[in-house]
C-alpha positions as CSV (number, residue, x, y, z in Angstrom):
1,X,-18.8,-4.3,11.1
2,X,-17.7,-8.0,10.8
3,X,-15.8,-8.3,7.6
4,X,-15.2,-12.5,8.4
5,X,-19.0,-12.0,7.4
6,X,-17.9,-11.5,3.5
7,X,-16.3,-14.5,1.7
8,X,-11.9,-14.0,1.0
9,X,-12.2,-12.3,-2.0
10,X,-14.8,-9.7,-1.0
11,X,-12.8,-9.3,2.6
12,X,-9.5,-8.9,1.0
13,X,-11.3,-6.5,-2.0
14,X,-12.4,-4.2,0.7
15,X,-9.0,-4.3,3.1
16,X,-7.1,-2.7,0.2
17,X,-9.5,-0.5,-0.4
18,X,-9.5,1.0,3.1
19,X,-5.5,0.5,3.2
20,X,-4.5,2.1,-0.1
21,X,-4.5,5.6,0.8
22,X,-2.0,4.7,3.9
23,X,0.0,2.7,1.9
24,X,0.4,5.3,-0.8
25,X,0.8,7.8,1.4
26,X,3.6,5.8,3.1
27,X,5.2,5.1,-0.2
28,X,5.1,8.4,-1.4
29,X,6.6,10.1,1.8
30,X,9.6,7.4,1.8
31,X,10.2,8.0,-1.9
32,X,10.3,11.5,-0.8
33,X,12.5,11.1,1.8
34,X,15.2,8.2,0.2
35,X,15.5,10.7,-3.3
36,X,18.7,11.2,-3.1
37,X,19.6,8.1,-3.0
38,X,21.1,6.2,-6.6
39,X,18.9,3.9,-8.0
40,X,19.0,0.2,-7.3
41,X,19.2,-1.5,-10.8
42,X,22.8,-0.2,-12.6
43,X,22.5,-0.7,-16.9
C-alpha cells in the first residue's frame, strides 16, 4: 500500500491512526516509569 497515493491530509490522517496506539503506549509506560518524579510546573 502506497500512501503518497492519498493527498497530505488523508496521508497524515491515516499515519496517526496507525501510530497512536504506539505512541500511547510509549507515553503511558514512561509516565509509569518517571512517577516518582515531582512535577515540572511549581504554583
Amino acid at each position: 500500500m502506497n500512501l503518497f497515493l492519498h493527498n497530505d491530509s488523508d496521508n497524515l490522517a491515516s499515519l496517526i491512526a496507525f501510530w497512536n496506539p504506539f505512541i500511547i503506549a510509549f507515553l503511558l509506560r514512561s509516565f509509569k516509569t518517571q512517577k516518582p518524579q515531582p512535577p515540572l510546573i511549581k504554583a
